[in-house]
C-alpha positions as CSV (number, residue, x, y, z in Angstrom):
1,X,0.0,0.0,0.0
2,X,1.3,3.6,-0.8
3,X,1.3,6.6,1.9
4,X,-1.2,7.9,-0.5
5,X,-3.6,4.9,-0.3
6,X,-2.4,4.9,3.6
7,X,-3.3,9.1,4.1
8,X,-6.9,7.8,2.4
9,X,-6.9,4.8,4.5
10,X,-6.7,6.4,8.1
11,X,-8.9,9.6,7.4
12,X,-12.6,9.0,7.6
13,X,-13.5,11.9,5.6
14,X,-11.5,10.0,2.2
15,X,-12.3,7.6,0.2
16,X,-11.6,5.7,-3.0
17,X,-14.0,2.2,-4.2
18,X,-14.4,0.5,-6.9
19,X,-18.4,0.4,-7.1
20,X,-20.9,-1.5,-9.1
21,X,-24.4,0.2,-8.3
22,X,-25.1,4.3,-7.9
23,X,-28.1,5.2,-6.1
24,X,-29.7,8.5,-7.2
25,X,-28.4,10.7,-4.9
26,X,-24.4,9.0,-6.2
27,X,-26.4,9.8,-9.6
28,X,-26.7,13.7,-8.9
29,X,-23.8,14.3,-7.2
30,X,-21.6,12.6,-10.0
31,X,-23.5,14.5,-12.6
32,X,-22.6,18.0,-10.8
33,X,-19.4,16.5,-10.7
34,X,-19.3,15.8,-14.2
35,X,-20.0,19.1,-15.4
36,X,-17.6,21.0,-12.9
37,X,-14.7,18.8,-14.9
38,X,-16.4,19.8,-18.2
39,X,-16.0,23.3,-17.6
40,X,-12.3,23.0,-16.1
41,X,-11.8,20.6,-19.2
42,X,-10.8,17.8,-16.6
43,X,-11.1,14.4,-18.3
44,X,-14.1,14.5,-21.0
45,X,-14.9,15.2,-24.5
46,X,-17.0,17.5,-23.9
47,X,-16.5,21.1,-24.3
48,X,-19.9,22.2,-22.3
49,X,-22.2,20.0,-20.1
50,X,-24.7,18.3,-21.8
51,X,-28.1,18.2,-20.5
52,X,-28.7,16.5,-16.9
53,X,-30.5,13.5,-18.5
54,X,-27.6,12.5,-20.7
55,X,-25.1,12.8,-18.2
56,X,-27.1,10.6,-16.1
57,X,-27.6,8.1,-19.1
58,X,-23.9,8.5,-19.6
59,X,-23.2,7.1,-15.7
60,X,-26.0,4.2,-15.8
61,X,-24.3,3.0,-19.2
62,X,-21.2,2.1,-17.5
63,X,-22.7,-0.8,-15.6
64,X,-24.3,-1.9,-18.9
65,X,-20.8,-2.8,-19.9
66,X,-18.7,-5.6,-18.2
67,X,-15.7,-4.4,-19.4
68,X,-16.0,-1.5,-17.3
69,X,-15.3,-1.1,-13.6
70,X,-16.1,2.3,-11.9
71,X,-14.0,4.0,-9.2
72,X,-15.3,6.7,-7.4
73,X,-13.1,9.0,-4.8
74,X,-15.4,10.3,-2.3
75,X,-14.7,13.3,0.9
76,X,-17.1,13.7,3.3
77,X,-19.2,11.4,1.9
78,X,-19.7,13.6,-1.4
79,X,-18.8,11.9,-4.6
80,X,-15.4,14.0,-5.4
81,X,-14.1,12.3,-9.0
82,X,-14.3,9.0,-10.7
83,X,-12.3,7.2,-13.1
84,X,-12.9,4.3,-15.4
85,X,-10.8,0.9,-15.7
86,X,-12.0,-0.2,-19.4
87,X,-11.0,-3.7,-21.0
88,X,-11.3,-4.3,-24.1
89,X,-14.4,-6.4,-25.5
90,X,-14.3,-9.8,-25.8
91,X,-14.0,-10.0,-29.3
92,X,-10.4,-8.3,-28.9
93,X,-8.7,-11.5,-27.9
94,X,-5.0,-9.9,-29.0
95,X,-5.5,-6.7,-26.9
96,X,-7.4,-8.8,-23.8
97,X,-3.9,-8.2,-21.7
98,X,-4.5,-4.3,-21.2
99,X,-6.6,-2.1,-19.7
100,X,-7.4,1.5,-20.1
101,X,-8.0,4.7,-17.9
102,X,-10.9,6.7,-18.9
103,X,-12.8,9.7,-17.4
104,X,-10.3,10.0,-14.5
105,X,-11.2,13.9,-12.9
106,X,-11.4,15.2,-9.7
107,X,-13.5,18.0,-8.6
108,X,-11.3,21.4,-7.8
109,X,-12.9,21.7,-4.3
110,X,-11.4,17.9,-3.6
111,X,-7.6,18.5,-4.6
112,X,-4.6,18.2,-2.2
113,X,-5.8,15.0,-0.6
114,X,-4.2,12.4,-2.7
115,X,-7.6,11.5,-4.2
116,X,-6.5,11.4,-7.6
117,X,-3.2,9.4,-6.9
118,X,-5.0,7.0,-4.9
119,X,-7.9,6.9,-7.9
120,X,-5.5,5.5,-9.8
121,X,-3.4,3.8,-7.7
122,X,-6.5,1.9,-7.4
123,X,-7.2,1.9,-11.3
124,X,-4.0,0.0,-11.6
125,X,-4.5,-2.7,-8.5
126,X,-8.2,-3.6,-9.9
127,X,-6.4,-4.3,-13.5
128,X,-3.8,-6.3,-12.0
129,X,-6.9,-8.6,-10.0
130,X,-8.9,-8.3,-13.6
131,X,-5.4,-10.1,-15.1
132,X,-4.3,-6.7,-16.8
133,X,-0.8,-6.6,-17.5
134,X,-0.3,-2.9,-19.0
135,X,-2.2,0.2,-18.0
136,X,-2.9,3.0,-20.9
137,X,-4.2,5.9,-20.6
138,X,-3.9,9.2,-22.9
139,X,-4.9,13.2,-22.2
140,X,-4.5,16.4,-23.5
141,X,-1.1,17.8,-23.3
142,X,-3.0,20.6,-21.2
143,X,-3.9,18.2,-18.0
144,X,-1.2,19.1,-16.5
145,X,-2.5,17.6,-12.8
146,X,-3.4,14.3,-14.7
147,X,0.1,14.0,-16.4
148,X,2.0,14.7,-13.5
149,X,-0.2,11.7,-11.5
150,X,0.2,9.5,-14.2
151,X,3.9,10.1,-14.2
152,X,3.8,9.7,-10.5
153,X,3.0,5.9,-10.9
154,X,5.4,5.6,-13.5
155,X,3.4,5.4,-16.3
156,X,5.7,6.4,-19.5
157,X,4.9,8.7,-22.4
158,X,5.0,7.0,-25.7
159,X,3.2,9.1,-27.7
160,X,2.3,12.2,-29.1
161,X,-0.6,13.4,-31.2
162,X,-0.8,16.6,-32.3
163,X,-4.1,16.6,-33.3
164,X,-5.4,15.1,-30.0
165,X,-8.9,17.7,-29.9
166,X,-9.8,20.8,-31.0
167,X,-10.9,23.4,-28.5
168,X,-11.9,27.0,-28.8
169,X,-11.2,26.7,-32.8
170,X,-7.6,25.8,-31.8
171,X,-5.9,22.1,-31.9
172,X,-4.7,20.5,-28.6
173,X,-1.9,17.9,-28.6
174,X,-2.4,14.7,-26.6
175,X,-0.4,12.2,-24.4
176,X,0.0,8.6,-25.0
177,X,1.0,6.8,-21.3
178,X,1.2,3.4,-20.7
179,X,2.8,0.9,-17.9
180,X,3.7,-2.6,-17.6
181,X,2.2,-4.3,-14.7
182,X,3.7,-7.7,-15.1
């Protein structure tokens, strides 16, 4: 376990679990959530919040799809930032060995408590358990809190794409990180 995960461990007010069921109050809060990392352009495609019902379509899709595994980071009981563990369908025999990071954000209100770390630091312990044996994920070159996290774990950069999105009529490059769990 890291001091991270240890810091998260021994303060009541932190959290960080893999979940398979959201209630409708885990529902709204992750929504509001959602479009707080929209508009800082944390971790989503989208440029401005969609409507509340797609958002909360958006979060009841992921337990449609056993690929993916949900981890939600929590303080004071408040959902505070998720990410996703995603393995590839089971038609993707060749790729089967990896697992990808997707929609990792914490709220602003939530940062300096490790709950991103720890997010996923957990990410990477559910692959390993799921038989995962590299970890990808990729950003815009502009996340600079998510690269530096990723690079904490010792995920390496092996890409660059310079074309990654377009925002505000201009083109944002994009990271490609990956690790070797095995």
């Amino acid at each position: 376990m890291s001091n991270e995960e240890d810091q998260i461990k021994n303060n009541p007010r932190l959290s960080v679990d893999e979940v398979t069921t959201l209630d409708n109050v885990d529902i709204l809060e992750l929504c509001e959530t959602t479009r707080l990392a929209i508009l800082t352009h944390e971790g989503f495609n989208w440029l401005t919040p969609p409507p509340e019902k797609t958002l909360e379509n958006f979060w009841k899709g992921v337990f449609i799809i056993p690929e993916r595994t949900l981890i939600i980071a929590r303080m004071d009981g408040q959902i505070a930032g998720c990410c996703q563990l995603v393995r590839p369908p089971a038609n993707n025999e060749a790729g089967s060995f990896r697992g990808h990071v997707e929609t990792f954000f914490l709220a602003p209100w939530a940062r300096g408590h490790n709950l991103a770390k720890t997010m996923l630091q957990k990410a990477e312990d559910v692959a390993k358990t799921q038989g995962c044996r590299t970890l990808e994920c990729h950003m815009s070159s502009d996340q600079h809190a998510a690269i530096a996290i990723c690079e904490w774990i010792g995920m390496d950069r092996w890409g660059i794409k310079e074309r990654y999105s377009r925002v505000n009529d201009q083109f944002v490059s994009g990271y490609y990180y990956s690790k070797d769990l095995d």
